[in-house]
BAVEX-702335 format. One line per 5 residues: their letters; for each residue y, z, x of C-alpha. Coordinates in Angstrom, 1 decimal, always signed. Last residue first. Layout:
REM residues N
A> Y:Z:X  ... .
REM end
This chain:
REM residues 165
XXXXX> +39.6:-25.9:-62.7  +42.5:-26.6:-60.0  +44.6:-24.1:-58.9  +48.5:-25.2:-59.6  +49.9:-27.9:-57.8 .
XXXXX> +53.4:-28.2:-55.6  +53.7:-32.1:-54.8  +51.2:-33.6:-52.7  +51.1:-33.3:-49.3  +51.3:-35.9:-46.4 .
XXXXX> +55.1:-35.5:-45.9  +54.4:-35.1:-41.8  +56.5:-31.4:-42.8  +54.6:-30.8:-45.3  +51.0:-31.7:-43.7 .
XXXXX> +52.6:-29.3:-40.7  +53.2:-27.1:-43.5  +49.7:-26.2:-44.3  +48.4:-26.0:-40.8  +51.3:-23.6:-39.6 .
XXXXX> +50.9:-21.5:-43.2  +46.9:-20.9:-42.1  +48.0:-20.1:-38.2  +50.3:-17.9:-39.5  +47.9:-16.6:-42.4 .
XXXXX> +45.2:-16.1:-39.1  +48.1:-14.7:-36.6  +48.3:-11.5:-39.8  +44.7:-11.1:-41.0  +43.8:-10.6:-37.2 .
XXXXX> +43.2:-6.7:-37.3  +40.0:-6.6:-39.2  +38.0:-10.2:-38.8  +38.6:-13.0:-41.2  +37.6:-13.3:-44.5 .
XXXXX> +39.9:-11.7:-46.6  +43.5:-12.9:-45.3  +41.3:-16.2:-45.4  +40.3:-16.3:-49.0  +43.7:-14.8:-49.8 .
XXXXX> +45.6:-17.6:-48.2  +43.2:-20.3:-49.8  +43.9:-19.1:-53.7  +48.3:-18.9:-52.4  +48.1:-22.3:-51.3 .
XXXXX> +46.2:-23.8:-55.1  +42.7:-25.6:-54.9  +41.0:-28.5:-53.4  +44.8:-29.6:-53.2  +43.4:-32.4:-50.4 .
XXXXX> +46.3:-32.7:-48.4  +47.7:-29.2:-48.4  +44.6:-27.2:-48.2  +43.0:-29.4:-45.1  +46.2:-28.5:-43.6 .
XXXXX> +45.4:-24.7:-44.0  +41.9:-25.1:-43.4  +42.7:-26.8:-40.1  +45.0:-24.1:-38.5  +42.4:-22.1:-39.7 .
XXXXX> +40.1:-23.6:-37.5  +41.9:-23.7:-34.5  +42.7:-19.9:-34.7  +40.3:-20.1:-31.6  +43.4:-21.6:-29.4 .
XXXXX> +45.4:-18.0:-29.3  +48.9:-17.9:-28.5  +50.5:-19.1:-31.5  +50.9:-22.8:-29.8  +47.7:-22.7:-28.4 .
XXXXX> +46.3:-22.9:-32.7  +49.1:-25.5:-32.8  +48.0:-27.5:-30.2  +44.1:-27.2:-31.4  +45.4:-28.4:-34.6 .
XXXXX> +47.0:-31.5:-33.5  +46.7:-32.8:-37.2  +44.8:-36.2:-38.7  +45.0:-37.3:-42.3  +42.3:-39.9:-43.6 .
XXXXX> +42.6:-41.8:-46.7  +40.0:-44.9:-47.0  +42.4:-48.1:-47.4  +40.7:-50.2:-45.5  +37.7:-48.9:-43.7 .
XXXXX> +38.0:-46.3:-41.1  +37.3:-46.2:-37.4  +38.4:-42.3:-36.5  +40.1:-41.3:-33.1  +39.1:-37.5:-32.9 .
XXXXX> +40.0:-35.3:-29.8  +44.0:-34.8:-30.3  +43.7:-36.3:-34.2  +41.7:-32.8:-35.0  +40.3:-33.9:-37.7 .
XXXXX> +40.4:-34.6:-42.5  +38.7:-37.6:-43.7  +39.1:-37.8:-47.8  +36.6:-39.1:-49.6  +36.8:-42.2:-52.0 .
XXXXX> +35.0:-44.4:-50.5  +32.4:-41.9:-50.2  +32.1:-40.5:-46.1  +28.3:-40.7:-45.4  +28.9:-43.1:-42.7 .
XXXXX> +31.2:-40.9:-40.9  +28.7:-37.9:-40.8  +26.9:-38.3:-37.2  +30.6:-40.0:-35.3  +33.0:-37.9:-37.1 .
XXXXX> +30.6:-34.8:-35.7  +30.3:-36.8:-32.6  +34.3:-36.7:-32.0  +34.3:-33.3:-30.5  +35.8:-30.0:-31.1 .
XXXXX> +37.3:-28.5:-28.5  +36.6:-25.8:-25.7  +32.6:-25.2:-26.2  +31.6:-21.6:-26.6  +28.0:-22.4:-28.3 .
XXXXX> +26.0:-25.1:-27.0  +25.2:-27.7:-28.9  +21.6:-28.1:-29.5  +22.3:-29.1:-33.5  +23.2:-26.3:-36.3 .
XXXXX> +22.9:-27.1:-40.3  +24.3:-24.9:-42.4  +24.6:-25.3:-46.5  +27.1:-23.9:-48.1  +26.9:-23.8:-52.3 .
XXXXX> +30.6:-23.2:-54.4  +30.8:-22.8:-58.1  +33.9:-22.9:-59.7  +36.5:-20.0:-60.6  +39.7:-20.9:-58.3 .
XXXXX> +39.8:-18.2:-56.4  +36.2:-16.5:-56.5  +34.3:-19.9:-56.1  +37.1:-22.1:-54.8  +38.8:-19.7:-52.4 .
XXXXX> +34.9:-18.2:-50.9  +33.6:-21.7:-50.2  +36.7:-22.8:-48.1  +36.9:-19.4:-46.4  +32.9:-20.1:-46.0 .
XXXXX> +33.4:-23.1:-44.4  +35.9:-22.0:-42.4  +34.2:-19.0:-40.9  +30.9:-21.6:-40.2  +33.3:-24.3:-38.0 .
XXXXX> +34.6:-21.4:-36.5  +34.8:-22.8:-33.3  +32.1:-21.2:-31.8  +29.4:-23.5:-32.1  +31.0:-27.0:-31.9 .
XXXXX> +32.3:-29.3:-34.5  +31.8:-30.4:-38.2  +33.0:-29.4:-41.8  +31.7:-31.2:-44.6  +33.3:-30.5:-48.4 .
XXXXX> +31.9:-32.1:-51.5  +33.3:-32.0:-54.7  +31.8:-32.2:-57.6  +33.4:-33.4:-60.9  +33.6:-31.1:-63.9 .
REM end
């Protein structure tokens, strides 16, 4: 079985950890692989209001030719080499959109979902609907199906794919 490797960056308090972990959680219990996260924190301060192109800027480099860039295309303008796939989303727009801006994340997870197929809609959905906080199951599946379909919509997912081994 291939790895796959998933980096998530941004700012304390934007649920960079939380998605991480949804991410982790689908494809071990989900999808039946093996999933490792690994935290590393800088002297940002936590409660920042977006997340910010240094995070594209410290890991961009380590990007394989073949890896897949997923941001916020709002705060993130990405150099890429030719032909290295990269998918942008106004998340934080969307996330304001549904009334609450820290649903960000999600927003992100869901489109990261639909570009990448890391594993099936419905394995990702439950990994959030399990993972976030009591009482915001229901804006975090919106702001999940929002991300998803906005990669839909902008024709940037793949066809419909069952759960990947």
């Amino acid at each position: 079985m291939a790895r796959t490797e998933v980096r998530i960056t941004g700012y304390g308090g934007q649920g960079v950890v939380l998605s991480a972990y949804i991410v982790g959680r689908a494809c071990a219990i989900g999808a039946g692989r093996h999933a490792t996260m690994i935290q590393s924190f800088g002297p940002e301060a936590r409660g920042s209001a977006c997340m910010s192109s240094e995070g594209y800027g410290k890991y961009r480099d380590e990007l394989k030719d073949d890896g897949v860039l997923v941001y916020e295309q709002d705060l993130v303008h990405p150099t890429l080499k030719e032909g290295q796939p990269a998918f942008g989303i106004p998340s934080t727009r969307i996330a304001e959109g549904l009334g609450r801006a820290l649903v960000q994340n999600i927003v992100m997870v869901g489109f990261l979902t639909a570009v990448t197929r890391i594993v099936a809609r419905d394995v990702m959905r439950e990994a959030v609907k399990a993972s976030v906080p009591a009482g915001t199951e229901e804006l975090n599946l919106r702001a999940f199906d929002r991300g998803y379909e906005h990669a839909e919509q902008a024709a940037l997912a793949p066809g419909p794919v069952e759960a990947r081994p």
